[in-house]
C-alpha positions as CSV (number, residue, x, y, z in Angstrom):
1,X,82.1,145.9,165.6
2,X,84.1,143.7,167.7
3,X,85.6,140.1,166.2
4,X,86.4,137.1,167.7
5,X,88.5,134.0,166.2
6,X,88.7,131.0,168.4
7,X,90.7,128.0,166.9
8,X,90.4,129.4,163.5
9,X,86.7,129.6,163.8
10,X,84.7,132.9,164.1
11,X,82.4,132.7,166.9
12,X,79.6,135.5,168.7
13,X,81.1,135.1,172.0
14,X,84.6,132.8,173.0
15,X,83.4,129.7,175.2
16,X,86.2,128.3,177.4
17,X,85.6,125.8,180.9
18,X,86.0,127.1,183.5
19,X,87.8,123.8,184.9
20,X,90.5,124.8,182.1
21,X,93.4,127.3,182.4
22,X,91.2,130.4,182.6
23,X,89.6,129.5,186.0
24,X,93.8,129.3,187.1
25,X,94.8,132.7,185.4
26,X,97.2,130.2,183.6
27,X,97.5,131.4,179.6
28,X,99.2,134.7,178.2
29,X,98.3,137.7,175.9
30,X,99.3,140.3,173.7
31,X,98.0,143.2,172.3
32,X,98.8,145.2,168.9
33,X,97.3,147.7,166.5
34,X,96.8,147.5,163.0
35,X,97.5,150.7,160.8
36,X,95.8,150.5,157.5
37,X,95.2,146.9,158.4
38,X,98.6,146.0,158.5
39,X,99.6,145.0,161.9
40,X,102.3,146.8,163.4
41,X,105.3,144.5,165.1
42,X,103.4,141.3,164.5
43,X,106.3,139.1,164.6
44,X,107.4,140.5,167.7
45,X,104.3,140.0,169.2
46,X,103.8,136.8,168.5
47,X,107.5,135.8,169.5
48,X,107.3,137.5,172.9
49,X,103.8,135.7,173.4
50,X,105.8,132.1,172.5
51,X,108.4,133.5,175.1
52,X,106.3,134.5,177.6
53,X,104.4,130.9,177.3
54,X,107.7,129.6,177.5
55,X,108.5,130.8,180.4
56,X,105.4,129.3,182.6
57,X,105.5,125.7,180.8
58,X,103.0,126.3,178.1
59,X,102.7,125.4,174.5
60,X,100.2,127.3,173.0
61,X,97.9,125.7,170.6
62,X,98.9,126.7,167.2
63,X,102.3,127.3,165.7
64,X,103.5,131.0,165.2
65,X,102.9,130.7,161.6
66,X,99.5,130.0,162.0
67,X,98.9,132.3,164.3
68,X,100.1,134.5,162.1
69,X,97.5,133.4,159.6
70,X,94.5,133.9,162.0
71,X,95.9,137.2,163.3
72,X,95.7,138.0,159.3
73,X,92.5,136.3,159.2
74,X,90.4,138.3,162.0
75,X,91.9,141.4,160.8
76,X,90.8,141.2,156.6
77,X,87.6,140.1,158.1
78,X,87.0,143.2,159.9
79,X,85.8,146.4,158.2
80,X,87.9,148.9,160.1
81,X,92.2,150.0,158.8
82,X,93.0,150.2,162.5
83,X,92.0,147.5,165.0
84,X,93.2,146.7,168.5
85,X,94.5,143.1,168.5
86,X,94.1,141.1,171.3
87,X,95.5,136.9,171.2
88,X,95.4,135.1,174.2
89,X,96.7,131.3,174.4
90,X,95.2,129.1,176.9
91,X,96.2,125.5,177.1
92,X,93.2,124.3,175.0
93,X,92.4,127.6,173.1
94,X,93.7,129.9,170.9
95,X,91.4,133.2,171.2
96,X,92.2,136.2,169.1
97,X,89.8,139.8,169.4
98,X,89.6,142.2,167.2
99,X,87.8,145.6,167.9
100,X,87.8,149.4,166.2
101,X,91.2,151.1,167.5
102,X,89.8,154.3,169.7
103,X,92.6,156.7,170.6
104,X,92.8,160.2,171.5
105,X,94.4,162.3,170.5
106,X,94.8,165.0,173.4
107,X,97.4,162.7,175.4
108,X,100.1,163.6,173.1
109,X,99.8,167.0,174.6
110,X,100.5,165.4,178.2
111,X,99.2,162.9,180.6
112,X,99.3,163.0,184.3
113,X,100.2,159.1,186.1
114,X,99.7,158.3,189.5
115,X,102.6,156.4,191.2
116,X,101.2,153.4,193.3
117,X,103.1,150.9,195.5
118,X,102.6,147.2,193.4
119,X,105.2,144.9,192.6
120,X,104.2,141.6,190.1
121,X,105.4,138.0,190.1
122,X,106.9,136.9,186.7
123,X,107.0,140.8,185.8
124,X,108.5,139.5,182.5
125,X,105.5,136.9,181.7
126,X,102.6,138.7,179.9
127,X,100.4,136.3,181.7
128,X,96.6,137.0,182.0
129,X,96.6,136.9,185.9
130,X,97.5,140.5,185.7
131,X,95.8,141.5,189.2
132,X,97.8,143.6,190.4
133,X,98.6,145.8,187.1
134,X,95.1,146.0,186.4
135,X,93.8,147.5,189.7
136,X,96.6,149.9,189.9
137,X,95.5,151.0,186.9
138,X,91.5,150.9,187.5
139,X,93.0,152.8,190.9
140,X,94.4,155.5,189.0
141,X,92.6,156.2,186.2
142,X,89.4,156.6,189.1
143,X,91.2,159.6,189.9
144,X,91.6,160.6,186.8
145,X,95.0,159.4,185.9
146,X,96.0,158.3,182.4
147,X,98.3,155.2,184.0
148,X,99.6,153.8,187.9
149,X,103.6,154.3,187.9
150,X,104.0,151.1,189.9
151,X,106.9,151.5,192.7
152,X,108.1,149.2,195.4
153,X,108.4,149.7,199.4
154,X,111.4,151.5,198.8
155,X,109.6,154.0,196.2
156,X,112.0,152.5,193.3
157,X,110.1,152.7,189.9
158,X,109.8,150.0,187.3
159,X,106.9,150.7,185.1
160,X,103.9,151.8,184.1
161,X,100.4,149.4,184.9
162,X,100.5,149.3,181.3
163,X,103.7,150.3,180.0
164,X,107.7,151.2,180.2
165,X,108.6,154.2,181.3
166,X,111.6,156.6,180.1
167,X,112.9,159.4,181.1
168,X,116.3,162.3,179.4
169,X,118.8,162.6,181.9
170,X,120.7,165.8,179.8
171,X,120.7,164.2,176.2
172,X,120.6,160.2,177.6
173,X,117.4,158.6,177.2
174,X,117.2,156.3,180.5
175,X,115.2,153.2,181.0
176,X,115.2,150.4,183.8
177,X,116.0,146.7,181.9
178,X,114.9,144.3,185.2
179,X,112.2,142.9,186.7
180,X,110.0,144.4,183.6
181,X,108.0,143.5,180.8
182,X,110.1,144.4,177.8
183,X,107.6,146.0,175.6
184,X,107.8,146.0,172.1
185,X,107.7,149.6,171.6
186,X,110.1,150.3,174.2
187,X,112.9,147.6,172.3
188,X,112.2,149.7,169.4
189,X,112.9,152.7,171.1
190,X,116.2,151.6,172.2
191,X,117.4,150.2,168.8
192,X,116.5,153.3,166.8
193,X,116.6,156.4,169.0
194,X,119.3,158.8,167.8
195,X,119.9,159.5,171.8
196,X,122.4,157.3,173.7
197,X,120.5,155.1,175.9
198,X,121.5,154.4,179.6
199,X,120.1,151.1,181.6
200,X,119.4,152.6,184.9
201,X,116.8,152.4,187.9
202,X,115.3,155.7,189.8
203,X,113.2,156.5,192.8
204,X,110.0,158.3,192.4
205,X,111.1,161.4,193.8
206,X,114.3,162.0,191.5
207,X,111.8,160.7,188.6
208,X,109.6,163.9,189.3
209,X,112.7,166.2,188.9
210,X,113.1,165.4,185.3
211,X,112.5,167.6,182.7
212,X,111.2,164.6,180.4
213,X,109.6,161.7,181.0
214,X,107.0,159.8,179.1
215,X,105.4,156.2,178.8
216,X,105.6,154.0,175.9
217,X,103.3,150.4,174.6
218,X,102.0,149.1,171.7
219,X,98.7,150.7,171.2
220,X,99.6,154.2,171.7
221,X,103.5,154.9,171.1
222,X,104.9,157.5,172.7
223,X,103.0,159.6,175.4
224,X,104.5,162.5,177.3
225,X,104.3,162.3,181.1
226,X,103.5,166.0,182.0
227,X,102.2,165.0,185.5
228,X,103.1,163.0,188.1
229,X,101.1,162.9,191.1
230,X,100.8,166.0,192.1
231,X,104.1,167.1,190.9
232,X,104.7,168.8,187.3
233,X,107.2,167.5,185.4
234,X,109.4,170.0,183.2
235,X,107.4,172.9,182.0
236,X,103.9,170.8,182.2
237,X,104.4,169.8,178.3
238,X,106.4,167.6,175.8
239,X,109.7,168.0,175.7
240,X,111.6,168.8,172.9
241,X,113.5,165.9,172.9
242,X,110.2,163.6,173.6
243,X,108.9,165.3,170.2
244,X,111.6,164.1,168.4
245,X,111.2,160.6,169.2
246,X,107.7,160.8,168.7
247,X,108.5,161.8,165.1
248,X,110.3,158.5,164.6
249,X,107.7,156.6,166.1
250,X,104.3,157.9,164.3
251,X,101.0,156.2,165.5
């Protein structure tokens, strides 16, 4: 049962011009869960969307608070505890979605990613002209691929099509801090892992030597990176120190 909200107003189907910001790709998004029907990280959601609107001259619609309210509103109204969240703000709409969370549960025991050459403009904007992270994805998961590890000319990584990457150098948890989206998992990750955490960037070559690497956003937490390419990372399973954070960080 999916369920939309647009301006405060359930409708069958969101209706928005196509002279207006959508026909431009100019508006941004975020996504969350609910657990339980409590959203998860909702305030730093809907402070990174206000940031991310910042950031390309928007004002979205409706104030945080009361997007607050109609994020609380679309998710009461729906009969499922864990949702996937979508709100997108457009210069004229406000347009939340709400539809039964699906996850499964065999990619905590590993997923193999794909490393594809894409960089993105405004990599720090979660604007919905995401082009190029969403056909490196489509490209990767056609081959079977959980996620696109997206890399530049010089095969430097940054992130995954749709989320951060990490990776234990010994017992430092390392992370690259530019030219990324900041995800909300990953900040959380950073303020509460019990491993020291090291700001660093990495090739894709030195990335496959690692023992542990695995991808984090907001829907699914923490998922070990047992493949990449055609190279297996560690022993082909979770590491123990991946486990451990994963602990911390229940979905």
């Amino acid at each position: 049962m999916n369920i939309i909200l647009q301006n405060n107003k359930f409708v069958k189907d969101a209706k928005v011009s196509a002279l207006g910001s959508i026909g431009r790709g100019y508006g941004v998004f975020e996504t969350l869960r609910t657990h339980n029907k409590v959203p998860q990280q909702a305030k730093e959601h809907i402070n990174r969307l206000f940031h991310s609107a910042k950031q390309i001259d928007l004002k979205p619609k409706y104030s945080k608070t009361r997007i607050n309210q109609q994020l609380n509103k679309i998710i009461n109204k729906s009969p499922h505890k864990d949702q996937r969240i979508k709100i997108m703000a457009l210069e004229k709409d406000l347009i939340i979605i709400s539809v039964p969370l699906k996850i499964d549960k065999k990619i905590y025991k590993g997923v193999s990613c794909k490393s594809i050459e894409c960089t993105r403009s405004l990599p720090e904007v979660k604007s919905i002209s995401y082009l190029s992270s969403y056909l490196s994805h489509e490209r990767a998961a056609k081959e079977g691929y959980f996620d696109a590890i997206l890399i530049d000319k010089k095969k430097e990584v940054y992130e995954g099509a749709y989320s951060n990457i990490f990776w234990f150098e010994e017992n430092t948890l390392c992370t690259r801090k530019t030219d990324i989206l900041h995800g909300i998992t990953r900040d959380q990750i950073i303020k509460k892992s019990p491993f020291k955490i090291k700001n660093k960037t990495i090739t894709i070559k030195e990335l496959k030597k690692k023992k542990e690497v695995f991808l984090t956003n907001s829907i699914s937490g923490i998922v070990p990176i047992t493949k990449i390419d055609n190279k297996k990372i560690g022993n082909g399973k979770p590491g123990e120190k991946t486990k451990k954070l994963s602990l911390l960080f229940p979905v």
